[in-house]
C-alpha positions in Angstrom: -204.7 -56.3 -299.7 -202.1 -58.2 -301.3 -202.9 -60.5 -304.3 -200.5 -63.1 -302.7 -202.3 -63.1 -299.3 -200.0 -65.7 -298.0 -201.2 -68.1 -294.9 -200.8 -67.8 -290.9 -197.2 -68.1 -289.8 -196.3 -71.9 -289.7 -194.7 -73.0 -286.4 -191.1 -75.1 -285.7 -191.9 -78.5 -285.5 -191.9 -79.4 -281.8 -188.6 -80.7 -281.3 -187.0 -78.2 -278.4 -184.9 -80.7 -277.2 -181.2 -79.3 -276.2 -179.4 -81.1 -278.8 -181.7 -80.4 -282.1 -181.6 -76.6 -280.7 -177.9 -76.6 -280.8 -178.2 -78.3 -284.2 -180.2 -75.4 -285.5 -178.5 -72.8 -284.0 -174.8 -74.1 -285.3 -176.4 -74.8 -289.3 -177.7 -71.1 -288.9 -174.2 -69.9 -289.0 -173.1 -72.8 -291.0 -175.5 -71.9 -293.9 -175.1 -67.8 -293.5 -171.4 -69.0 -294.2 -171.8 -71.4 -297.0 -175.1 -71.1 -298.1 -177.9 -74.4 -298.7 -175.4 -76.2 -301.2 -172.2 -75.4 -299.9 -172.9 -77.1 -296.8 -172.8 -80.8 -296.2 -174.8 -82.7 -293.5 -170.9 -84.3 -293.1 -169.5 -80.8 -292.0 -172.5 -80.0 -290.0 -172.1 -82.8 -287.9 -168.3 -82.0 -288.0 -169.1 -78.6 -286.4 -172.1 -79.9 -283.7 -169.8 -82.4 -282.4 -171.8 -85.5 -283.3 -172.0 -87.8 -286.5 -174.3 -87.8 -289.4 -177.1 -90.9 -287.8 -177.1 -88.6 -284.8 -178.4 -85.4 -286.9 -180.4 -87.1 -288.8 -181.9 -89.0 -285.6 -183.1 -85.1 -284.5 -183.2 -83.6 -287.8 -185.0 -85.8 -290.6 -183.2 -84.7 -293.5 -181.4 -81.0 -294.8 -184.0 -79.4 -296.4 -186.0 -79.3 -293.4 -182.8 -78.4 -291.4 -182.8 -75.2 -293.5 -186.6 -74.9 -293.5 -186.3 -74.8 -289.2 -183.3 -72.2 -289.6 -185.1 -69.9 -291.6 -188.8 -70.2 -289.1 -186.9 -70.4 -286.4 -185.8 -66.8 -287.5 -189.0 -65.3 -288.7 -190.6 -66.5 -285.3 -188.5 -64.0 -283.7 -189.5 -61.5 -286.3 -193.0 -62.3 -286.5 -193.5 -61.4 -283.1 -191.5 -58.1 -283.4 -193.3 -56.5 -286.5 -197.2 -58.3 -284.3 -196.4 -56.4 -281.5 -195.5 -52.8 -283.9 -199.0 -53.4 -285.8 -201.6 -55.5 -284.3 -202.4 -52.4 -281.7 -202.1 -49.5 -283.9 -205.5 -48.1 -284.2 -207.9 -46.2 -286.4 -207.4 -42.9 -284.8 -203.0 -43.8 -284.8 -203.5 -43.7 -288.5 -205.8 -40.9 -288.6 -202.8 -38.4 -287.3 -199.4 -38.4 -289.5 -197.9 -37.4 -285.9 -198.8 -40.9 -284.3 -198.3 -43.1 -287.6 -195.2 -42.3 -288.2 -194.3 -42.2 -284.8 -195.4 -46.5 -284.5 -193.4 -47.0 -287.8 -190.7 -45.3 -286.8 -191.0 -47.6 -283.6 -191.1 -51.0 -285.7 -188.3 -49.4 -288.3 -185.9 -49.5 -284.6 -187.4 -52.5 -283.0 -186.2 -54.3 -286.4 -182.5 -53.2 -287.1 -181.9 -53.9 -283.2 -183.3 -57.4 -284.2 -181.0 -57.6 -286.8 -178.4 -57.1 -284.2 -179.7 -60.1 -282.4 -179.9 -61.9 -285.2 -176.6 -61.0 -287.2 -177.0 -64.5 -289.4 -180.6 -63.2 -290.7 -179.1 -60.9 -293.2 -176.3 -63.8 -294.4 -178.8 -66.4 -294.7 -181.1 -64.6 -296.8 -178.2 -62.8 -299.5 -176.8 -66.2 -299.6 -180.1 -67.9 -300.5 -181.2 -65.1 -302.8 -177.5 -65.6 -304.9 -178.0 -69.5 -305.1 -180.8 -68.3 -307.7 -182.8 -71.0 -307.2 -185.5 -72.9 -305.4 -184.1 -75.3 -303.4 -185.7 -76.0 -301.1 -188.9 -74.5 -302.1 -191.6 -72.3 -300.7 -189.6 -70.8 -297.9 -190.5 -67.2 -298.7 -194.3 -68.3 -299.2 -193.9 -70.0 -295.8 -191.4 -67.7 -293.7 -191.4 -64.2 -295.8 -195.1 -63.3 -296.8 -196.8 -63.5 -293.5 -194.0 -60.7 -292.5 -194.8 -58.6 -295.3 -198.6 -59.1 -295.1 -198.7 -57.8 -291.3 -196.8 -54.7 -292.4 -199.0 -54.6 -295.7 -201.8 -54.8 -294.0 -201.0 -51.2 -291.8 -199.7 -49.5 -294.4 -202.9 -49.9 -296.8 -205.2 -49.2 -294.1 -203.1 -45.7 -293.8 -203.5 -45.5 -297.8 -206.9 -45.7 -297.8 -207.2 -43.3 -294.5 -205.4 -40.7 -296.8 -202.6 -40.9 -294.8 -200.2 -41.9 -296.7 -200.0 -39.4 -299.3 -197.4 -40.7 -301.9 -200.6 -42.2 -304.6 -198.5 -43.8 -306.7 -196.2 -45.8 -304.0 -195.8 -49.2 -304.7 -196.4 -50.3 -301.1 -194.7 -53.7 -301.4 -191.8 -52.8 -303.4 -191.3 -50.4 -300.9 -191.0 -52.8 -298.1 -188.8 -55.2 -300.3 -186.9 -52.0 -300.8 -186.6 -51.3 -296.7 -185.0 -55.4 -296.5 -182.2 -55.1 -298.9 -181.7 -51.6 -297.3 -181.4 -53.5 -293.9 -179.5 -56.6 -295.0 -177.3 -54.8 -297.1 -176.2 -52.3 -294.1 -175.3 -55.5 -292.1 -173.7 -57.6 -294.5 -172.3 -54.8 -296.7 -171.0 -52.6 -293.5 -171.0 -48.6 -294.7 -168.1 -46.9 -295.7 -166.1 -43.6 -294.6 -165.4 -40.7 -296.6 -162.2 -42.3 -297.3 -163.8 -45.5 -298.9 -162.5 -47.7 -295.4 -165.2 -50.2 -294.1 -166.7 -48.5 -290.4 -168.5 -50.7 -287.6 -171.8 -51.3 -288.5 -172.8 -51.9 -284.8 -170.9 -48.8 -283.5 -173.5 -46.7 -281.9 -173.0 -43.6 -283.3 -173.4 -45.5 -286.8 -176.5 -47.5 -285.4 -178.3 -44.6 -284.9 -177.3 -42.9 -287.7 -178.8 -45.9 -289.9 -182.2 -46.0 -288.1 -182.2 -41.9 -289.2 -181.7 -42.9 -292.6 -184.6 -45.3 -292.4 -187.1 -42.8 -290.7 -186.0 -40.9 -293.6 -186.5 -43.4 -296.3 -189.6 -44.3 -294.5 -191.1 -41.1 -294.3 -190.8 -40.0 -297.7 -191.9 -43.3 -299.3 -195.0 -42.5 -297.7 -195.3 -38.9 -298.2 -195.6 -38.0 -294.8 -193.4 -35.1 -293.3 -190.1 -36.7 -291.2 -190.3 -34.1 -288.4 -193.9 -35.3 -287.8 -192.4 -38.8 -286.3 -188.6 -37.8 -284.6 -189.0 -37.8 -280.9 
């Protein structure tokens, strides 16, 4: 297990109502844009249509603006990686076949997220280049519980024997799979003659998530054909 076994997912405060849902939704693009600093409560209430008393009325103050941004995301991502690991069992990990065949499932189930979501991979280069903590604790509250569920599977394959790479370091390589991820959607690959291609266009979409198996796979030491369909 990890030494920074983080605590259960922390909820959105209850406050579903129409407007602070709009409010959310409009400072997730506002702060993908401009990141936590560059973005005034003053032009957020520009953009939402209302004035400042108003947002703060349904919003208390910016730092928990941005703290409801980022859970409000890693709700939606919480219950994507649950759904890829909570079920796999014993005898999944026992067969390469299987396993890799569940993690290639939850490598696809998150870059078409990511589609969903095309402000995830914004939001989190622009906080990571601000180089600070401001506001703090959002990875401890909104990152770790991710990692740990996906932690958690790929020990248990370690210690099965499955995973056959020994000297993996099994979180870097997840940490390594995000920037992959974000940078592919924020970056957008290039053609041979160095011109920017849709990152969205299918044949590029699935030509990413092959690159992941692929990354996945031999991370983990287990043989790629094991897991393709």
């Amino acid at each position: 297990m990890s030494p920074h076994r983080s605590c259960p997912m922390v909820s959105t405060p209850d406050n579903t109502g129409g407007t602070a849902d709009r409010i959310v939704a409009i400072a997730a693009t506002l702060f993908a844009e401009h990141g936590y600093h560059g973005l005034s409560m003053r032009a957020l209430a520009a953009a939402v249509g209302l004035n400042v008393a108003t947002i703060h009325y349904h919003i208390s103050s910016k730092q928990e603006l941005y703290r409801m941004v980022f859970r409000r995301l890693a709700e939606r991502e919480h219950a994507v990686i649950a759904a890829h690991t909570r079920h796999v069992s014993d005898d999944d990990i026992a067969h390469p076949a299987t396993f890799l065949r569940r993690l290639y499932d939850l490598v696809d189930a998150l870059v078409d997220l990511t589609i969903e979501q095309p402000e995830t991979p914004r939001l989190w280069l622009r906080r990571w280049l601000e180089q600070d903590e401001s506001p703090a604790a959002i990875e401890a509250e909104v990152s770790l519980p991710l990692y740990d569920m996906a932690l958690d599977l790929l020990e248990r394959a370690q210690a099965a024997g499955t995973i056959r790479s020994s000297g993996v370091d099994l979180r870097m390589m997840l940490t390594g799979f995000i920037w992959i991820l974000y940078g592919y959607f924020a970056g957008s690959p290039l053609d041979a003659s160095g011109a920017r291609v849709d990152p969205l266009h299918p044949e590029q979409i699935a030509a990413f998530k092959r690159f992941l198996h692929a990354y996945t796979a031999r991370m983990l030491g287990l043989p790629e054909e094991h897991g393709e369909p």
